[in-house]
Residue, then its C-alpha position, 0 to 999 in steps of 0.5 A: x601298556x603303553x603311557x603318555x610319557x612313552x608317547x611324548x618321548x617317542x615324539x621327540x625321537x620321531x622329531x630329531x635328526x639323530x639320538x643324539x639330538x633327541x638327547x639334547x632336546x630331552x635333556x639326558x644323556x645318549x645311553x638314556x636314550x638308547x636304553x628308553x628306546x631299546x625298552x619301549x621296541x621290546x615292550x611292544x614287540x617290533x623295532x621303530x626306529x632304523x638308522x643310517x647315514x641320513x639319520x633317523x628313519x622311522x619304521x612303519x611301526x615306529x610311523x603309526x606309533x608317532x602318528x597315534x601317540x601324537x593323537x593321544x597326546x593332544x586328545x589329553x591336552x586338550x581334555x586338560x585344558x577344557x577341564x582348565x578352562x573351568x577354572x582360572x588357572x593356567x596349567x599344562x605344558x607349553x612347548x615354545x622354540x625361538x631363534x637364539x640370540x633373541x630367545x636368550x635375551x627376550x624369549x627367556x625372561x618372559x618363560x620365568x615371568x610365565x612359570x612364576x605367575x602360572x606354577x601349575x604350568x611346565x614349559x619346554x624352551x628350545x633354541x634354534x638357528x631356523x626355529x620355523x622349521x620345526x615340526x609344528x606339531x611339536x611347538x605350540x609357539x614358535x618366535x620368528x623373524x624375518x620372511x615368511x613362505x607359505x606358512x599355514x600356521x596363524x602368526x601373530x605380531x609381537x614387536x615391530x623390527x628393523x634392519x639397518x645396515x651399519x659398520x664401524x667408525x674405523x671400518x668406515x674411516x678406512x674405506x670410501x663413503x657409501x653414498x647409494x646401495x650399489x655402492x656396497x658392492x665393493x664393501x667387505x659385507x658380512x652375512x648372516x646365514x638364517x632361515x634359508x633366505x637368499x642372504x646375498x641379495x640385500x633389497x632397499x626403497x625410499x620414497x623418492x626412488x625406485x626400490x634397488x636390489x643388490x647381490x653382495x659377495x660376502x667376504x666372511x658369513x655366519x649362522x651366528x649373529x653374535x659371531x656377526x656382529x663381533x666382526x663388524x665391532x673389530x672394523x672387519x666389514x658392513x652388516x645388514x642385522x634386526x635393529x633389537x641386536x645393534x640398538x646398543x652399539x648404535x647408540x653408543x657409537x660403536x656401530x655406525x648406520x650407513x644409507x639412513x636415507x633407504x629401509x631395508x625390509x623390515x622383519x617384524x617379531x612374529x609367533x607363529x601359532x598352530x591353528x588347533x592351539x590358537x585357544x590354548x589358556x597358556x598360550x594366550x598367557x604367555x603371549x601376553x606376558x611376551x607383549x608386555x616385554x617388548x611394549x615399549x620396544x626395548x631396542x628403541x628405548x636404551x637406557x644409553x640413549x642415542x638411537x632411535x628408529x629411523x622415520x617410516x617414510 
């Protein structure tokens, strides 16, 4: 017979790009999957999972059983949280994806404050370069930031967030003033590779002026903002990044803003939400303590001091 562990297990296969990304999120080693898997085709008498050189694919068997075994799953939680909801505790599984650097930083200092306060809760915390692409059924809050496209999950702001383009002292002392956007077109730019977005077409507005969009020719690009930011401390070229990630080096003058004058669009930090979890108990819980966190906003109040947003025009 089969058993809700075999439902979620089987779900995370179904989500991942290969076993050995489904070891990872799962946290075991790849023969412990293999081995599960092989266990659960032969319990049920049928193979679910074909592989090839695009991966993963999932048999019709293995599409009806991630299909229904997702249904079964949520028909539990959702019984348990309506059972929940009789009482005062918060309990159940919270399954919360985030972007890197800031889900370090922010996102998991916040997951230790929830299972401290919440010890009948459990939650799944996974880091991702492109968080909002993931499935949304298998994430009940998934911290995103930058531009949305059609999403149909509800979103909801957490903390206001800019991004300002900056460079070193040195970068800049080596190299001809920036006066106007279009004069980074003969910068040494560095971009970061994030959320699909068209990373070389840097946009800016001002009141007295029209808006101004450039295509810049990254000389060096990343999908690490860490990575990004260590180029720009060694003088190695001008950035565009969120404010949360530069508030520190702006403020002790290891980063320099350039155009203080224009704004580039900003990219609030958002969750986004699926729309049959938006009720959940651990959810709303959650959600609160990450507020919490980010009220005042961090990155505008720095124990060095130094840097402050600049004015919304």
């Amino acid at each position: 017979m089969l058993s809700s562990e075999d439902f979620l297990f089987f779900g995370v296969i179904a989500g991942s790009a290969s076993l050995a990304d489904a070891s990872r999120r799962l946290n075991v080693s790849a023969p412990a999957v293999t081995q599960r898997l092989k266990a659960l085709e032969q319990r049920v008498g049928v193979r679910l999972i074909e592989r090839s050189s695009r991966g993963l694919i999932l048999t019709d068997e293995g599409e009806l059983l991630a299909a229904q075994g997702s249904a079964i799953v949520d028909a539990i939680e959702q019984l348990d949280e309506r059972l929940g909801q009789r009482s005062t505790s918060v309990r159940g599984k919270l399954r919360i994806a985030a972007p890197y650097g800031f889900g370090r930083e922010f996102v998991a200092p916040a997951v230790s404050e929830f299972v401290r306060l919440h010890p009948e809760a459990t939650v799944a915390l996974e880091l991702s370069d492109h968080p909002a692409s993931l499935s949304s059924d298998s994430w009940d809050v998934v911290i995103h930031i930058g531009s949305l496209h059609g999403t149909t999950r509800l979103v909801t702001t957490l903390a206001p967030n800019r991004r300002i383009v900056c460079a070193s002292p040195a970068y800049l002392r080596d190299h001809p003033v920036i006066k106007a956007p279009v004069d980074l077109q003969q910068c040494r730019c560095l971009a970061l590779r994030e959320n699909d977005e068209d990373v070389t077409l840097w946009r800016f507005f001002r009141p007295d002026s029209s808006p101004e969009t450039i295509r810049i020719k990254p000389f060096m690009s990343t999908n690490d903002g860490a990575i990004m930011r260590g180029w720009a401390l060694a003088g190695l070229g001008v950035i565009m990044r969120s404010e949360w990630d530069l508030a520190d080096d702006l403020a002790t003058g290891n980063l320099v803003q350039i155009l203080p004058d224009w704004r580039a669009p900003d990219v609030d930090v958002v969750a986004l939400l699926g729309a049959r979890h938006g009720r959940s108990r651990r959810i709303t819980a959650f959600l609160d303590i990450m507020r919490r966190h980010l009220h005042p906003v961090p990155w505008r109040v720095r124990p060095s001091g130094g840097y402050s947003a600049p004015p919304v025009p």
